[in-house]
N, C-alpha and C positions, 0 to 999 in steps of 0.2 A: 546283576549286571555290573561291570567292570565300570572304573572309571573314563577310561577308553572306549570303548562301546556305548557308555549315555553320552561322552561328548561327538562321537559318531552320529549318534541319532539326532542330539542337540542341533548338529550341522547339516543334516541331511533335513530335516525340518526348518532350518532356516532357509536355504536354500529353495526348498518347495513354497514356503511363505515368498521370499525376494520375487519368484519366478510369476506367483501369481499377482504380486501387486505390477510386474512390470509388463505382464500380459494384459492389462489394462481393467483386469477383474475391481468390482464394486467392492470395496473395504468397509468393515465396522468399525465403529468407538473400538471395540478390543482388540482390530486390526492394527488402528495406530498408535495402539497404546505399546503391541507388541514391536511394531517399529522402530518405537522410541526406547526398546532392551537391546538392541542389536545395537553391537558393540564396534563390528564392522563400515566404518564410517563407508573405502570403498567400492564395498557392498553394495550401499545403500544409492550409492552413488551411480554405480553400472546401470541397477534397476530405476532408478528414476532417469537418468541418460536414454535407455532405450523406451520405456514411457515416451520421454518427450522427442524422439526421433520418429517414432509413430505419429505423433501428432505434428512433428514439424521438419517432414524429411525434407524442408528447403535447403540449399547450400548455406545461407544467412540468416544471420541473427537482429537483432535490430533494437534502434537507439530510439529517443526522442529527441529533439530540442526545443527545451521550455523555461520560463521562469517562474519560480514559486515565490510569487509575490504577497508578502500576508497585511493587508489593507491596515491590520490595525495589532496593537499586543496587548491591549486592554479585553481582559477577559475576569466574567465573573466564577468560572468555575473551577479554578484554582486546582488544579488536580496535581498529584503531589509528584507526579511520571514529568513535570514538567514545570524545564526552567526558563521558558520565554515568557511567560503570562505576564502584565502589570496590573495595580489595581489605574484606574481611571485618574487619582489624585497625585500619580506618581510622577517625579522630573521628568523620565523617561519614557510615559507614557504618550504613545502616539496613534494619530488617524491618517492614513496616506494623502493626500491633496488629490485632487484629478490632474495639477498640471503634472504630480511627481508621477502618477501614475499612465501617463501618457508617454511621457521620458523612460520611463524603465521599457513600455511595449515597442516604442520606437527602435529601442537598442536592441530586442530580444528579435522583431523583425529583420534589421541589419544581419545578428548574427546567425540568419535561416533559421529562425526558431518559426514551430506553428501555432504552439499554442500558449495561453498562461496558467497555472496554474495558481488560484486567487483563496487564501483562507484570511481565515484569523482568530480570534478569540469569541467569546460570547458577551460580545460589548451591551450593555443595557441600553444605550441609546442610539444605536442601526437598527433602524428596523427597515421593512420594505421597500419604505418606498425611498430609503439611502441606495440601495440594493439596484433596484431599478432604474435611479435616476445613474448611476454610475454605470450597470451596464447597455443602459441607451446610448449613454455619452460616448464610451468605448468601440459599439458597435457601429455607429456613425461614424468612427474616424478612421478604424481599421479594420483589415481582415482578417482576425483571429478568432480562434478555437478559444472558446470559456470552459473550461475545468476546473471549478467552484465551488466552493461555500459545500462543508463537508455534514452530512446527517448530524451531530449535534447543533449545526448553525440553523440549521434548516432548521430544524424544531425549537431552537432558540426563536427565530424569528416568527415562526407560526405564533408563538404564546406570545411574544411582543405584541404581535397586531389582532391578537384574540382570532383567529384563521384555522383552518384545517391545513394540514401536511399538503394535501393533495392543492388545494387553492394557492398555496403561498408555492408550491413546485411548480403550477402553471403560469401565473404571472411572474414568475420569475423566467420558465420558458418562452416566455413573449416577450422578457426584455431583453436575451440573448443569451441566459445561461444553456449552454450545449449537453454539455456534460458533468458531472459529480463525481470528487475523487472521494477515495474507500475512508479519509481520515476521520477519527474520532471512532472507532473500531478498540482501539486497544486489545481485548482481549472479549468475547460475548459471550460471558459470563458473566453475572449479576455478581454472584459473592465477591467475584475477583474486582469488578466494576466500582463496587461498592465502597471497597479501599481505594480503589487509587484517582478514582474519579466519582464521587458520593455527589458532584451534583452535575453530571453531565446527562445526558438521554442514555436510559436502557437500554437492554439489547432487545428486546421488540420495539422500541420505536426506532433503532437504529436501522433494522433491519426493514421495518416497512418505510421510513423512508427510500429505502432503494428501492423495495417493490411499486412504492407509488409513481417512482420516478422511469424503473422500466415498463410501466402501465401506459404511461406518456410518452414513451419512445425515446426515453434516455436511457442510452448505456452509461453504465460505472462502474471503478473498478474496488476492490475489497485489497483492505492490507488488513495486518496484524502485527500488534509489538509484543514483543515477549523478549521474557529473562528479566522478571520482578519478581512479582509475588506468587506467579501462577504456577499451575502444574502442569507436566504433558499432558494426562487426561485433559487439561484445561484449554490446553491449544487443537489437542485431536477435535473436542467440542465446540471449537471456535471454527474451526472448517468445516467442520459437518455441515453447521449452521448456515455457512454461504453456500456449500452444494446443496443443502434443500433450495433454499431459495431459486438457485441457479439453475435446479431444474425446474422449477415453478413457472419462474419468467426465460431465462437465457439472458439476463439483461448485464451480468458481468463481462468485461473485457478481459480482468486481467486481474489476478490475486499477489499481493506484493508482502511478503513477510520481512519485517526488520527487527532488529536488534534495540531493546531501552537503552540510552546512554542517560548513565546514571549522577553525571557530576555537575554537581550546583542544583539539584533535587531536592525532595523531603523523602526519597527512597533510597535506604543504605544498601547496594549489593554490591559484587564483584560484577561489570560488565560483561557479556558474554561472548566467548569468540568466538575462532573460525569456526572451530569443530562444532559447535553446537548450533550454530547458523548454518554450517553444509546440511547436520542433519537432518534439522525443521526444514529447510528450504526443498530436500530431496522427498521430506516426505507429505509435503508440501503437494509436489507432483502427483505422488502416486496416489494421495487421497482424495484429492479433485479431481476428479476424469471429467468434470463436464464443464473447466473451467479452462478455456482456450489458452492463455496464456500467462507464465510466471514470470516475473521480473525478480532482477538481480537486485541487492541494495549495497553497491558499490558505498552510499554514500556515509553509512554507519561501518562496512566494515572495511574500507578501501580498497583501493582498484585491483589488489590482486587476488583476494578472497571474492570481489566480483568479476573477474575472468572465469575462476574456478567456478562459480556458479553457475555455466555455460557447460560445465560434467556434471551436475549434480540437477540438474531439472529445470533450470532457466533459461526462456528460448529470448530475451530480452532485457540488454543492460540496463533499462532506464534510461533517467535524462540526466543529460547533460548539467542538469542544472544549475543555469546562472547564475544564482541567485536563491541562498538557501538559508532558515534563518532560525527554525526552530531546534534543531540538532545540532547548529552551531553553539547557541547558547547553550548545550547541553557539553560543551567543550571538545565534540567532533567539526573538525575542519576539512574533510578530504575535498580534495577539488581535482577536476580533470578538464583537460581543452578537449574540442572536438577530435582534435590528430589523436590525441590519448586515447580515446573513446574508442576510435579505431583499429588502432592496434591491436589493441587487448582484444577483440574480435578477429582481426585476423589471427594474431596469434597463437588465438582458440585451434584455429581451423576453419573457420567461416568468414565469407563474405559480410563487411558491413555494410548495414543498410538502415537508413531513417527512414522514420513510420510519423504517422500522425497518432490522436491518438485513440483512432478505431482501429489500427494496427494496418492501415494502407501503406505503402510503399511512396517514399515522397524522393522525385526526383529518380 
């Protein structure tokens, strides 16, 4: 066979793979393994676009407005993907106040925000019942959505108060936490885990923490950071792992893949860019089919790599966010106002529109 002729087949074989991931067919590990050889970014791009036109033939796309407020940057688990963490003894070590954090919610209401977005570190001395007393206080003053304290905190605080997952997720649901965002995810693989976070929760207690929590009637949604140490095998595995789940419970909202920014870290690499962000993100799409919605991450690769992610499989800019502080210190700054937000959706081709964040229509 000529060399014209195997690249003939080479492309009539890609072609028939593109067609069936974008016909919404179930893919394996070697599925996205061979995803990630296609060299045709797009490609890969049309087949996840028409994936997520199936699942979201609305005229619109949609935003959030939120604040990711991190209570504290005292964290014991020091993980080397990360440059916000302090130790406790540090100058710049801090715990938010209730009145600062009342001030930031007030603002985030003003500016039609719905919800907040509340993490931090794995401080040794929050436990519980800091947790509860703060969001009693919160929820007595205002009416906002809690999207909180991410599976490694969860489990940090479990072992704090000697607790099970499941106990320390319900009393926490009594005292107003709503929902659980996907962070502390990095990558769910142990080998890969093991380097860049050796003391955070594994990927089975990561993982049952969401199952415990849509047991109880919380949705949450899954991210992914990648472009460290891992491999595509590593990230196709890292999805898998939230579609088992996802079809276990249904308890995902929304799968968000971003980009590691790697400066002022303990990890040397070149950051990664668009093209390698459209790719994962497109195949992102096609390997989740039972994962309702993908979010763009304007906020690692700026607003016009997050338009484009609106062709490549993301039916959702994200938020707005106010207030953003972990990726900052990692020496990404992009920032967008509401008008901007919009645009770059219309501009797409679609109607904007803000959601809460079960993905309701607000407004």
């Amino acid at each position: 066979m000529g060399s014209s002729q195997r690249q003939q087949k080479s492309g009539s074989r890609r072609a028939e793979f593109l067609a069936k991931a974008a016909g919404g067919e179930r893919l394996t590990l070697e599925d996205g393994a061979a995803l990630f050889a296609v060299k045709d970014l797009a490609a890969l791009g049309v087949a996840a676009n028409t994936r997520c036109a199936r699942l979201h033939p609305e005229p619109y796309r949609t935003y959030v407005i939120d604040r990711n407020i991190n209570y504290s940057n005292v964290c014991t688990s020091r993980c080397k993907f990360c440059a916000f963490w302090r130790e406790s003894v540090t100058k710049d070590a801090y715990v938010v106040t209730e009145e600062e954090l009342f001030r930031k919610i007030e603002e985030t209401l003003a500016l039609g925000g719905t919800q907040i977005l509340l993490q931090g570190g794995l401080h040794p001395g929050l436990g519980l019942e800091y947790f509860e007393k703060l969001f009693h206080a919160v929820k007595s003053r205002f009416k906002i959505h809690f999207h909180a304290l991410s599976p490694p905190e969860i489990v940090h605080v479990a072992h704090l108060n000697k607790l099970s997952v499941a106990d320390t997720l319900s009393r926490l649901q009594a005292a107003g936490l709503d929902t659980i965002p996907g962070g502390g995810a990095e990558i769910l693989v142990d080998k890969v885990r093991r380097q860049v976070s050796p003391n955070k929760c594994s990927t089975a207690e990561w993982l049952d923490v969401m199952r415990t929590a849509h047991r109880l009637g919380m949705r949450t949604t899954a991210t992914m950071m990648f472009g460290h140490i891992e491999t595509v095998a590593d990230r196709v595995e890292h999805m898998l792992r939230i579609r088992e789940l996802q079809d276990e419970t249904g308890g995902f909202t929304a799968f968000i893949p971003w980009t590691f920014q790697p400066k002022n870290t303990q990890l040397t690499c070149e950051p990664v860019g668009g093209f390698e962000y459209l790719k994962t993100l497109a195949i992102s799409r096609l390997m989740l089919d039972n994962v309702p919605n993908i979010q763009a991450s304007w906020v690692t690769q700026g607003a016009k790599v997050g338009q484009l992610a609106l062709a490549f499989g993301a039916n959702d800019m994200g938020s707005l966010m106010i207030e953003e502080n972990v990726v900052r210190a990692a020496g990404c700054s992009f920032r967008m106002t509401t008008d901007e937000i919009r645009r770059l959706i219309s501009d797409a081709g679609f109607e904007p529109r803000q959601r809460d964040c079960y993905y309701r229509l607000v407004g």
